[in-house]
C-alpha positions as CSV (number, residue, x, y, z in Angstrom):
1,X,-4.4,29.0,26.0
2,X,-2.7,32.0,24.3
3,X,-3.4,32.7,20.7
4,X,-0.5,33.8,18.2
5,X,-2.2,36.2,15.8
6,X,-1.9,34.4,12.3
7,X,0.2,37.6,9.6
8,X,2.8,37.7,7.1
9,X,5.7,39.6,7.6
10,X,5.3,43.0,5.7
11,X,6.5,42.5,2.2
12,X,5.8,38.3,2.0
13,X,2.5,36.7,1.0
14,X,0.7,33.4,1.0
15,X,-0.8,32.0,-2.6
16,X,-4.4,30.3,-2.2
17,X,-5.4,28.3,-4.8
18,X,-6.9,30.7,-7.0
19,X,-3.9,32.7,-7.3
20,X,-1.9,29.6,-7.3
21,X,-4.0,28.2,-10.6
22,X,-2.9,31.8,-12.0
23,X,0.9,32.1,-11.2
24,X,1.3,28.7,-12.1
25,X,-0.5,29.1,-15.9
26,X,2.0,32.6,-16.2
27,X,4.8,30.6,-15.3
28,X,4.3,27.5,-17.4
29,X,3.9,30.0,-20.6
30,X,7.2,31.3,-19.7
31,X,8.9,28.3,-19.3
32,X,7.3,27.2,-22.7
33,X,8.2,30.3,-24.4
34,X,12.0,29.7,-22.6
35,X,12.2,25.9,-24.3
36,X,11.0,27.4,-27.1
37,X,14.0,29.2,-27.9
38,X,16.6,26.4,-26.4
39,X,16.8,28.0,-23.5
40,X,17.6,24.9,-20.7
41,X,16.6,25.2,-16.6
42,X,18.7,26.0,-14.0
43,X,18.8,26.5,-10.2
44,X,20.5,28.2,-7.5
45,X,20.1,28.5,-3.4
46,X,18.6,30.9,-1.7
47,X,22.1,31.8,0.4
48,X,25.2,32.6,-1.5
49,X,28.6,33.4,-0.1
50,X,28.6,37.8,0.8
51,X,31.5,38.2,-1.4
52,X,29.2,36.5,-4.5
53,X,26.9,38.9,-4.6
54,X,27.9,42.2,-3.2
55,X,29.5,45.2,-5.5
56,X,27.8,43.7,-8.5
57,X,24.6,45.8,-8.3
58,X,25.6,49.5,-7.8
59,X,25.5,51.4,-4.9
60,X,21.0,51.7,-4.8
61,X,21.0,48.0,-5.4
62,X,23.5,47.1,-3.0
63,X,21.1,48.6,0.0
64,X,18.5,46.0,-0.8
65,X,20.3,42.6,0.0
66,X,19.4,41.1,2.9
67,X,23.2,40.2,4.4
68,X,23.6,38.5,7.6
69,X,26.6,36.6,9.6
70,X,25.2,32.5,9.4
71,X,26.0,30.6,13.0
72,X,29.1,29.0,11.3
73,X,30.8,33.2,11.0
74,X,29.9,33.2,7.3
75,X,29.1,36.5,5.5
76,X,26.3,35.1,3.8
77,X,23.2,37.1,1.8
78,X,20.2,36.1,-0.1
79,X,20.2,36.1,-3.2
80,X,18.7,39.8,-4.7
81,X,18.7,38.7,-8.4
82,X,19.2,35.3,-10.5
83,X,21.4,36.5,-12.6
84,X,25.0,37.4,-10.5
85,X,24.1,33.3,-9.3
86,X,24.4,32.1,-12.7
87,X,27.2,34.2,-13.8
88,X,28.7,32.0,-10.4
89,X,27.6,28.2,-11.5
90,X,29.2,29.1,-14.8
91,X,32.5,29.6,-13.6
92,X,32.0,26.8,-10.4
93,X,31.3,24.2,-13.8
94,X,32.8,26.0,-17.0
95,X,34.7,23.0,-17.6
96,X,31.3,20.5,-17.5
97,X,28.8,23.6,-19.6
98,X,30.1,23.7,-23.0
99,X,29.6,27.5,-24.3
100,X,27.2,28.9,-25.7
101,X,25.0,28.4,-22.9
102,X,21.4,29.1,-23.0
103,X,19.5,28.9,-19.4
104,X,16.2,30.0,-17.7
105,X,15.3,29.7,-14.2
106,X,12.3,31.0,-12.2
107,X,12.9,31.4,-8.7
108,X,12.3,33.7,-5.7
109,X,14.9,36.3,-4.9
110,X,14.3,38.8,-1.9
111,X,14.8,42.5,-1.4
112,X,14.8,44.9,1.5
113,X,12.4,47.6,-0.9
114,X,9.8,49.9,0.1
115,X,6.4,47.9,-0.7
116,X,4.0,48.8,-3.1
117,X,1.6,47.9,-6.1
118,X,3.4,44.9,-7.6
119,X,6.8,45.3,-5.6
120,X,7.5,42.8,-2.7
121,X,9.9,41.8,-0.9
122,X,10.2,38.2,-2.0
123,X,9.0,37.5,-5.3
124,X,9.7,35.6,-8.2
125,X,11.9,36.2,-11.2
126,X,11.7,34.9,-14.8
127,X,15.5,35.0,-16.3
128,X,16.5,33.8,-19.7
129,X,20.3,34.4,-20.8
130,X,22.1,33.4,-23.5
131,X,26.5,32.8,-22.1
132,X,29.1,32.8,-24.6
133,X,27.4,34.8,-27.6
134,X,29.4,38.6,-28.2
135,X,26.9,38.1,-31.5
136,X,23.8,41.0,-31.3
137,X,21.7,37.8,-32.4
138,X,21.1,36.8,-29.2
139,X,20.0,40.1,-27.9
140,X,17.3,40.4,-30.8
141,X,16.7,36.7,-30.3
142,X,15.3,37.5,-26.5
143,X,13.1,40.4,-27.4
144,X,12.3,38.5,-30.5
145,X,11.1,35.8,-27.8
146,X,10.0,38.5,-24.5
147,X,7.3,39.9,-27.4
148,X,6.2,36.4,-28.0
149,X,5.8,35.6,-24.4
150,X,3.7,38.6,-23.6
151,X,1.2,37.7,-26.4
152,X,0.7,34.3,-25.1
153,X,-0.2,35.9,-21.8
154,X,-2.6,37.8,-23.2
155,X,-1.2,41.1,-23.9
156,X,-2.1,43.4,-27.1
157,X,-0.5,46.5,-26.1
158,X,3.4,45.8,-25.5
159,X,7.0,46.9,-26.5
160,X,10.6,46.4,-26.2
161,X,12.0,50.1,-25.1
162,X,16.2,49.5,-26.3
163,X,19.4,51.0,-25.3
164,X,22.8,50.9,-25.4
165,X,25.2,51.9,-22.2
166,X,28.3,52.2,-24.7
167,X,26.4,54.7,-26.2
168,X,25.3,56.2,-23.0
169,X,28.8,56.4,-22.4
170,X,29.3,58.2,-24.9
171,X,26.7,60.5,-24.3
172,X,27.8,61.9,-21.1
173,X,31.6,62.0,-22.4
174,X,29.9,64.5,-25.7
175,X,27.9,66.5,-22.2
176,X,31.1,67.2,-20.4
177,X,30.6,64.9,-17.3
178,X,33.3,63.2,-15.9
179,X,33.3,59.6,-14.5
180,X,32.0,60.1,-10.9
181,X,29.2,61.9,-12.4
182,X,28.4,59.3,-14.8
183,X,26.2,57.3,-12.0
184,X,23.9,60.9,-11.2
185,X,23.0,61.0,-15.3
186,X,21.9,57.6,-15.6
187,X,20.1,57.7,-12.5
188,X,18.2,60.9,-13.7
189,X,17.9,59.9,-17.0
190,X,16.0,56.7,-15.9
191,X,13.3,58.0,-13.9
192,X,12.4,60.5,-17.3
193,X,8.7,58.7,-17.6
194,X,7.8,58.7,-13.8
195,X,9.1,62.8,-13.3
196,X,9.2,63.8,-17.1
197,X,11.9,65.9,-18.6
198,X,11.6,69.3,-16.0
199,X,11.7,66.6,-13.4
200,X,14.9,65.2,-14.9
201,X,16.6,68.9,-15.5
202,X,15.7,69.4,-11.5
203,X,17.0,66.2,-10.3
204,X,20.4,66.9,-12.2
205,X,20.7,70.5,-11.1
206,X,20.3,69.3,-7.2
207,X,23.0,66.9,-7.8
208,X,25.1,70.0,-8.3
209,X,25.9,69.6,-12.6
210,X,26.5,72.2,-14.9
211,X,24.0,73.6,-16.8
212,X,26.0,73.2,-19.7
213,X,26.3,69.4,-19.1
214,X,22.3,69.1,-18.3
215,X,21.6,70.8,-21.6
216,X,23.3,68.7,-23.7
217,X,21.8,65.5,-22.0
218,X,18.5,66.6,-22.6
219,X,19.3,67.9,-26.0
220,X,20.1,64.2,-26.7
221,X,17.7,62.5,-25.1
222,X,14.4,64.3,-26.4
223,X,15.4,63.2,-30.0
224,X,12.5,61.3,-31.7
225,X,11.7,58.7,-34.6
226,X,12.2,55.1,-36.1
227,X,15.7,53.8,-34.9
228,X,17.3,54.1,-38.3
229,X,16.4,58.0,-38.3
230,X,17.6,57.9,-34.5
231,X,20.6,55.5,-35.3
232,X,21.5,57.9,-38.2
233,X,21.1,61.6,-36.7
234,X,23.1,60.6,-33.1
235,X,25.7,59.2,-35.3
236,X,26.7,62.4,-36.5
237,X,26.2,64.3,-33.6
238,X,28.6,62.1,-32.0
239,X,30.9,60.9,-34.4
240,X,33.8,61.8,-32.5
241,X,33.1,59.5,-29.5
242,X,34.2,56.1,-29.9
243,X,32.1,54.2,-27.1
244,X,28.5,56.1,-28.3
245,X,29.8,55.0,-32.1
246,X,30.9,51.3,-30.8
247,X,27.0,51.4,-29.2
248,X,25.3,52.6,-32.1
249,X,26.5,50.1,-34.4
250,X,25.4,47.5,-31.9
251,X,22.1,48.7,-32.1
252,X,22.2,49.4,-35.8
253,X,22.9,45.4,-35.7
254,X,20.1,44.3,-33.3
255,X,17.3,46.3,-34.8
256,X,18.6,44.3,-38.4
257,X,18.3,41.4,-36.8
258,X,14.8,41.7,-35.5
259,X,14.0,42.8,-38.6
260,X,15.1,40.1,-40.3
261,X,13.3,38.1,-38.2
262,X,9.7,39.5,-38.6
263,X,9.2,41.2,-35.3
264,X,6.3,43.9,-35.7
265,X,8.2,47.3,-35.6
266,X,5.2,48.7,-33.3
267,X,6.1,46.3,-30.6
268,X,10.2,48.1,-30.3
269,X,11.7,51.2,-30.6
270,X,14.9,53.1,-29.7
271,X,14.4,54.7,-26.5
272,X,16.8,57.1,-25.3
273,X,15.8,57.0,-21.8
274,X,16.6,53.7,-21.4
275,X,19.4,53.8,-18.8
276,X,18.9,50.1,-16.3
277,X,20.8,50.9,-13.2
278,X,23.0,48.1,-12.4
279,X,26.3,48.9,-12.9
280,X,27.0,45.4,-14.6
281,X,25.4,46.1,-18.5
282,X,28.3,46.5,-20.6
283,X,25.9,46.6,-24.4
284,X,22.6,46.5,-25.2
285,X,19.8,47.6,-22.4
286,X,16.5,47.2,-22.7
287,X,13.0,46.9,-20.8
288,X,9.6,45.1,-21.6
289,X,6.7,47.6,-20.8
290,X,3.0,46.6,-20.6
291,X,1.1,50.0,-21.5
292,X,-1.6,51.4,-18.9
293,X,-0.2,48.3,-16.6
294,X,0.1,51.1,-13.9
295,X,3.1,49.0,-12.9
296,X,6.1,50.4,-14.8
297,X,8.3,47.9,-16.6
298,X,7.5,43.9,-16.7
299,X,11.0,43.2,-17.5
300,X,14.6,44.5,-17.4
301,X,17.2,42.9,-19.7
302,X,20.7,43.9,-21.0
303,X,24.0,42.4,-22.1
304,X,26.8,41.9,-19.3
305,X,30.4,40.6,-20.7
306,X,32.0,41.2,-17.9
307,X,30.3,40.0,-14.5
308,X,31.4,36.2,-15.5
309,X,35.0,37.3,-15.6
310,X,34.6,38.5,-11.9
311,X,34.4,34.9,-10.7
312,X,36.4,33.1,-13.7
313,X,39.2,35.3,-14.2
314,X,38.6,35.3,-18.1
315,X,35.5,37.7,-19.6
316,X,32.4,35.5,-21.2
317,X,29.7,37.5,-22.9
318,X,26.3,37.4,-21.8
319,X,22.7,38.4,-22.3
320,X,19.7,38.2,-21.1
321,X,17.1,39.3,-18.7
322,X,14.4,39.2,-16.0
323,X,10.7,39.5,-16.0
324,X,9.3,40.6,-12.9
325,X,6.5,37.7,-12.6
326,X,4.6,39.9,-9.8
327,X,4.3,42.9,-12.1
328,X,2.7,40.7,-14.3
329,X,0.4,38.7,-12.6
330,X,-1.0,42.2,-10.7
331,X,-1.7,42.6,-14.8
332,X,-3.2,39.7,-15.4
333,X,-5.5,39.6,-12.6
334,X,-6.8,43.3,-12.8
335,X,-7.7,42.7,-16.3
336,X,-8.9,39.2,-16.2
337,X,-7.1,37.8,-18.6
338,X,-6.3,34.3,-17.0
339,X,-8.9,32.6,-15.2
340,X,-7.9,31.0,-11.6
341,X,-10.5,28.9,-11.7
342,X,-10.5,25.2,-10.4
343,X,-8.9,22.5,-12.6
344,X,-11.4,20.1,-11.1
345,X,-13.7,18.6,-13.3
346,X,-15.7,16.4,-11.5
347,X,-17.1,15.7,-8.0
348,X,-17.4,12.2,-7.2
349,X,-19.7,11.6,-4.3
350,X,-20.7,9.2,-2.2
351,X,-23.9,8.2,-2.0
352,X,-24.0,6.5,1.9
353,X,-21.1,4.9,3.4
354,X,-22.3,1.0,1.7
355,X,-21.3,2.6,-2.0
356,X,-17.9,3.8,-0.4
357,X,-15.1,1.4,-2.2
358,X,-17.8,1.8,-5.8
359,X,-17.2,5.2,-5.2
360,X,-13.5,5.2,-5.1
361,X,-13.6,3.0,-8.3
362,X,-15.4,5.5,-10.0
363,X,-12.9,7.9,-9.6
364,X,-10.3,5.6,-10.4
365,X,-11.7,5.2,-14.0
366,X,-12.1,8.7,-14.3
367,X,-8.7,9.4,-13.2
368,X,-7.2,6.4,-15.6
369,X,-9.1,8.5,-18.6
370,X,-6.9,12.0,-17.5
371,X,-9.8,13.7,-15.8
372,X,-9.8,15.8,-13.0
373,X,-11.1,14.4,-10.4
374,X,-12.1,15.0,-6.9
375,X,-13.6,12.1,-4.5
376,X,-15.7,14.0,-1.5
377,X,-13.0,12.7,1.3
378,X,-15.8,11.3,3.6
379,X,-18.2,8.6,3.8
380,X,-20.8,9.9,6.3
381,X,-21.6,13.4,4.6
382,X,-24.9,13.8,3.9
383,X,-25.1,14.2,-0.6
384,X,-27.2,17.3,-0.3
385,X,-24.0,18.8,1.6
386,X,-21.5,17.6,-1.1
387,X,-23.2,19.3,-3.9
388,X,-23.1,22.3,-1.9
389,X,-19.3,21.6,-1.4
390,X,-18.9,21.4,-5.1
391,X,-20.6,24.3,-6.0
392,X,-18.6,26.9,-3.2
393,X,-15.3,25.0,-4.6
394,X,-16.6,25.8,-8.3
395,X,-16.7,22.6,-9.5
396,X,-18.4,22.2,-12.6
397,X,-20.0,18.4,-12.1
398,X,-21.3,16.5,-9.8
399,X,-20.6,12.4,-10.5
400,X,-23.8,10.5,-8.5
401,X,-24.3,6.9,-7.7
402,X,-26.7,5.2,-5.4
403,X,-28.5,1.8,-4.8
404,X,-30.6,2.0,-8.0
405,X,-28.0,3.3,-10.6
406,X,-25.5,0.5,-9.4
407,X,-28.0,-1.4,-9.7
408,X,-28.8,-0.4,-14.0
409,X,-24.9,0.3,-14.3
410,X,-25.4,3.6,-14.6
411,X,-25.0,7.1,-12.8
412,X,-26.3,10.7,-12.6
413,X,-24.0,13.2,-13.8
414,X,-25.2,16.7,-12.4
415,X,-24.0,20.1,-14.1
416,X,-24.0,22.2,-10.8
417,X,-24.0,25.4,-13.4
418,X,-27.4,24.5,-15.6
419,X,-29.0,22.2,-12.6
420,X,-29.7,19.3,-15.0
421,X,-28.9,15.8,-14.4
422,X,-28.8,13.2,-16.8
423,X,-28.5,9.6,-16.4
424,X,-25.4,8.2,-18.1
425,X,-23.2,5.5,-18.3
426,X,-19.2,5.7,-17.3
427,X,-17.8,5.9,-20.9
428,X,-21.0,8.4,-21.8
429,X,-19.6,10.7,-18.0
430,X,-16.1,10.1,-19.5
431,X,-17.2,11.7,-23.1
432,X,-19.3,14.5,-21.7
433,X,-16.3,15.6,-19.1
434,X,-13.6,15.8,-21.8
435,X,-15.7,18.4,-24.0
């Protein structure tokens, strides 16, 4: 008999449990922190129509989306991002969603990318957008709510890195660049904390742009300080280009706002770098970065009031984002900070195959009470090689009951971590396994 030699395909991964326990804690404090905020779920298929999803991402993007012919002839592709999807059941069911609309869904998407630390090739995506809303509030409302979310996972050293493209804009219109060039800045510009600013300069100047317009980009974008001093400086630098003015003024709204709200100013800050590359962000931009993650951003997020308009033939705005869940798992897991440890409490054994049906009522009452349980699936094992089961599956008790405790209406209740075993009755086992 030939064997087929059991592998993923480069890119794809299988969960075991202990990974499962943790990616399914991460993405239960998301969807709290989502519900939270009045954000309400959604879904969407894996396959959309071609003409869906491509030209919505910008040229780099567009690459990465796995497109095929289906055996009906259809240009289909899978779906790269959740958010082009939503912008498409919005306009499929405008007239049943009443506006604003406020929806989260976590799902996979896929990509054709180079693999690396934290970047696969199917992997989930946490997106929260708020439809309907031109009002800055709801961009301050989901940083407000992103911060919130990385401290419940753990986090203490986080922030909310903000931009505008209006402003960007009008940045390269006050640099001298012309349209076609616009996409050569902003993809520069964005790599400035992987290659630094020389690295930025050299990119630009291969790309064949005038010194002249390099210099003034980088005059711009090396400003520092709080985003009032930012907000304040750049306005009068520019103050003869509308779009830059129309962004600033955004942003001189949204940092109000989060103000108002309470956020801690360490946790956000102006950041002229801030470019996101897909071509649809029409406002605000901004990214969620973990520091010393060693994985780059956790999250990229900006307002888009026009992709909806594609598909409905009027404009709705929107904003939102993603969190890149497999960023922040790698996180997680290389610092400990959630455990994937079993959610069983309790082994419930089987003394010999004559206590098999008392055995199965014992987990019964445990499992009435909202404990964990685990009944050892087999009559005939041998105890001694169920408490060695337990203990490899990191289950914390052992629940024992033979001839003589039936016989006293009692049990033993093993701690497999101490060794001890105490005798106990079912309501005493019940008391002890919900400390």
């Amino acid at each position: 008999m030939s064997k087929i030699k059991p592998q993923t395909l480069k890119g794809f991964r299988d969960f075991l449990p202990d990974d499962m326990r943790i990616r399914q804690k991460v993405i239960n404090i998301f969807k709290n922190g989502f519900e939270k905020y009045s954000y309400e779920p959604l879904e969407t298929p894996v396959l959309e129509y071609g003409e869906i999803l491509l030209g919505k991402y910008g040229e780099e993007a567009e690459k990465l989306i796995y497109k095929f012919e289906d055996r009906g002839g259809r240009k289909v592709a899978m779906k790269y991002d959740l958010t082009v999807p939503a912008c498409r059941v919005l306009a499929q069911y405008h007239e049943k969603i009443p506006l604003p609309f406020k929806r989260y869904q976590i799902q996979p998407v896929w990509r054709a990318d180079n693999t690396q630390k934290g970047r696969f090739r199917e992997f989930y995506q946490c997106d929260a957008d708020t439809f309907g809303s031109s009002s800055m509030i709801a961009d301050a409302e989901f940083i407000q709510m992103g911060l919130e979310i990385l401290e419940s996972l753990g986090f203490t050293g986080y922030e909310a890195k903000i931009n505008n493209r209006k402003f960007i804009d009008g940045l390269t219109q006050y640099a001298g660049a012309n349209t076609d060039q616009f996409y050569t800045i902003c993809t520069a510009v964005d790599k400035l904390e992987k290659i630094g600013i020389d690295g930025v300069i050299e990119e630009m100047s291969l790309k064949g742009l005038d010194k002249t317009i390099i210099n003034r980009i980088i005059e711009i974008i090396s400003l520092q300080g709080t985003p009032e001093k930012l907000i304040s400086d750049l306005s009068h630098i520019l103050a003869d280009y509308d779009a830059a003015m129309e962004g600033l003024r955004e942003l001189e709204s949204l940092f109000a706002y989060l103000k108002a709200a309470g956020v801690n100013t360490k946790n956000y800050r102006f950041d002229l770098s801030i470019i996101r590359g897909l071509a649809y962000y029409t406002g605000p931009v901004w990214e969620f970065v973990i520091h010393d993650g060693a994985v780059g951003s956790v999250a990229g997020c900006g307002r888009y009031d026009n992709l909806v308009g594609l598909y409905l033939g009027k404009n709705i705005p929107a904003t939102g984002g993603s969190f890149g869940i497999e960023r922040i798992i790698e996180i997680i897991k290389d610092r400990n900070l959630v455990s994937g440890q079993s959610t069983m409490q309790v082994l419930v054994s089987i003394f010999d195959p004559s206590l098999s049906l008392q055995a199965v009522l014992n987990a019964s009452s445990l499992r009435r009470e909202g404990i964990n349980s685990l009944l050892y699936p087999d009559e005939n094992t041998k105890l001694e090689k169920q408490l060695k089961y337990a203990d490899k599956k990191g289950i914390r008790y052992v629940l024992i009951q033979g001839p003589e405790e039936l016989k006293n209406n009692v049990f033993r209740l093993k701690d497999m971590k101490t060794g001890e075993q105490k005798a106990v009755t079912i309501s005493e086992a019940i008391t002890e396994l919900k400390i």
